[in-house]
C-alpha positions in Angstrom: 25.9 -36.1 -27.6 24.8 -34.5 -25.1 22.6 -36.2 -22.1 19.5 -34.0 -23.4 19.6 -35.4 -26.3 19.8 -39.1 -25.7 16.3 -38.4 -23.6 15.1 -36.9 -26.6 16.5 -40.3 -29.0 14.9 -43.0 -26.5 11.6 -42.3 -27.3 11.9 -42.8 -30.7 13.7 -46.1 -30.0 10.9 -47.5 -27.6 7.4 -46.6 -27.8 6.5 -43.8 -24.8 4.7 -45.8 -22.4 7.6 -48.8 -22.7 9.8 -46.0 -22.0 7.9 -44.9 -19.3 7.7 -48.5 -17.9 11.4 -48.4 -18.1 12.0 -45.7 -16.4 9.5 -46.2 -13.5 11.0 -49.5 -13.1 14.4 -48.3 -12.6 12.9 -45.7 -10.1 12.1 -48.5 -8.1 14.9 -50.4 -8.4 17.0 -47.3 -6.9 13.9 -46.3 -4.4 16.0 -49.2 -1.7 19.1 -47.8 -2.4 21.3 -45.8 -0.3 20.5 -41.7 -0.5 24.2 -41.1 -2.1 24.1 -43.7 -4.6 25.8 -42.5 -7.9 22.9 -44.2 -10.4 20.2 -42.3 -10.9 17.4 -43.8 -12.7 17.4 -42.5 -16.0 21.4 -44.2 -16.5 20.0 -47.4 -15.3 17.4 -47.7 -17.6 19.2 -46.4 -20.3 22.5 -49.4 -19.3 19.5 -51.9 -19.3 17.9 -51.4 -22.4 21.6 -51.3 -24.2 21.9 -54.8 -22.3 18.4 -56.2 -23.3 19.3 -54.6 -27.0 22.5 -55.9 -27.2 22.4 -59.0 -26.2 22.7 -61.4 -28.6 20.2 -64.3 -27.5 16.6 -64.1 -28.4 15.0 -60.4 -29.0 12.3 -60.0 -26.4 9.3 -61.1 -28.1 6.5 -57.7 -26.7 6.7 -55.5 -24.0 6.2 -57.6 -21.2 9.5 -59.6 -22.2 11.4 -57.0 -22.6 10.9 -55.3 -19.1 11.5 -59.0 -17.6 14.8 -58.6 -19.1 15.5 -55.6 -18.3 14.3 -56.2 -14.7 17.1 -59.1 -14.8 19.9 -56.7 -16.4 18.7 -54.0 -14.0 19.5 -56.2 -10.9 22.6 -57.5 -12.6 24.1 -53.8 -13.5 23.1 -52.3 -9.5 25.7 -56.0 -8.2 28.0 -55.3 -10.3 27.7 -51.7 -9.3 28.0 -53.0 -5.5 31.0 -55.6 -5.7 33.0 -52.9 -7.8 32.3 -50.3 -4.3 32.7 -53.1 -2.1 36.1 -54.5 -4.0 36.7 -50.4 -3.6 35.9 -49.6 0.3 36.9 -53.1 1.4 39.7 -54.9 -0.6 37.2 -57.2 -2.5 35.8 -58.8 0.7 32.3 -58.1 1.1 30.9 -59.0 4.1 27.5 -60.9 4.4 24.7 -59.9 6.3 21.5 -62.4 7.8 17.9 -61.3 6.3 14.5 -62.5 7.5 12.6 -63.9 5.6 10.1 -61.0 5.9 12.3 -58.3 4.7 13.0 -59.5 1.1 9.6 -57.3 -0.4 11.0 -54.2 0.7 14.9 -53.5 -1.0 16.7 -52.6 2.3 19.8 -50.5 2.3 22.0 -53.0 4.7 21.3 -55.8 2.6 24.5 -57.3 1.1 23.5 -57.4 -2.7 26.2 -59.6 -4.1 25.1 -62.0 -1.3 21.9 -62.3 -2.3 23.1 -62.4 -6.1 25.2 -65.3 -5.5 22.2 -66.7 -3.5 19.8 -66.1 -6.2 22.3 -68.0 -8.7 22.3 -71.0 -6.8 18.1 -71.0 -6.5 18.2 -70.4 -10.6 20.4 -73.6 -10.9 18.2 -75.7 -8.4 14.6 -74.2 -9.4 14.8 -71.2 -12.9 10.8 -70.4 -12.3 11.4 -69.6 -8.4 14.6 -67.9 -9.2 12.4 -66.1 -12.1 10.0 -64.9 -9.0 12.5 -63.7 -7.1 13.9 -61.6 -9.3 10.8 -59.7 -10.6 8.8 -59.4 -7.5 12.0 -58.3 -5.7 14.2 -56.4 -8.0 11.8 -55.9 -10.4 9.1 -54.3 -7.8 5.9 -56.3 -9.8 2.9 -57.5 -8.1 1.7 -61.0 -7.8 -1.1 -60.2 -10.0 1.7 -59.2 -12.8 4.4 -61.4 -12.1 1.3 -64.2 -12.7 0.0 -62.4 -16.1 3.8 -62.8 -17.6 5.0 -65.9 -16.3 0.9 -67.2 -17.3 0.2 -68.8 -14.4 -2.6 -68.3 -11.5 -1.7 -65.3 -8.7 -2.1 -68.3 -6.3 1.4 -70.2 -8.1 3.1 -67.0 -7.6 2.5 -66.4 -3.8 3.7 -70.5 -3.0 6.6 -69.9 -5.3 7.6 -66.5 -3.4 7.3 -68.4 0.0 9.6 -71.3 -0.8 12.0 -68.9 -2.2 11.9 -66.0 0.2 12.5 -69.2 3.0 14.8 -70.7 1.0 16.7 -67.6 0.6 16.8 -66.4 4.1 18.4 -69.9 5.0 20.8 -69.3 2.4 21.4 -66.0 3.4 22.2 -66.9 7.2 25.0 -69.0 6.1 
């Protein structure tokens, strides 16, 4: 089929505004990415939601869910899209890079994402809700006020939770 087309199927698959939610979600998953990056937004959230629709755990119960898990697969398919170039231009090592603590909110292009993946899987063994912040305030671009209204707890929660992580992070990170 051709690429047309599958635009043209998605919204009958999802309603329009979950589409569009999709799709602005990837845009800013890709907004910290290098210029020459070979994703563009409309294959990344089209590989999510055949990730979050394939998957054979739980459906996502509403909309909310569902872009929480795509968030999740989004972040999951850019790694794997970085350790396959790094494996590529290096050999398979990657090489780590330190980030401050304040530089997490903003998606940097020098930041070494299958560190921080590997990072971020050792906070989700320690502490799943922190690791659950990370993942959508940071890859998932979502305000406090939203990350709160999905996880249902108080804005407040939220900005402790992103504190210990993003410090906890950073030390892991300068390792």
């Amino acid at each position: 089929m051709p690429p047309a087309s599958n635009d043209a199927l998605m919204p009958v698959v999802l309603p329009t505004e979950t589409y569009a939610s999709l799709r602005a979600l990837a845009r800013r998953h890709l907004a910290g990415e290098r210029g020459n990056h070979t994703l563009q937004p409309t294959a990344l959230a089209h590989e999510a939601f055949l990730r979050v629709s394939g998957a054979t755990a739980s459906k996502p119960e509403n909309t909310a869910a569902f872009l929480i898990a795509a968030a999740q697969a989004m972040r999951s398919i850019l790694v794997d899209h970085a350790r396959r170039r790094s494996a590529l231009k290096r050999g398979g090592n990657a090489q780590r890079e330190a980030v401050e603590p304040d530089a997490l909110p903003a998606l940097e292009a020098n930041v070494d994402l299958v560190a921080l993946d590997e990072a971020l899987h050792r906070l989700r063994e320690l502490d799943p809700e922190l690791a659950q912040v990370v993942e959508l305030r940071y890859f998932g671009g979502l305000s406090d006020a939203e990350i709160g209204a999905a996880l249902k707890c108080s804005t407040r929660s939220i900005r402790r939770a992103w504190s210990v992580a993003r410090a906890w992070l950073a030390r892991e990170l300068e390792r």
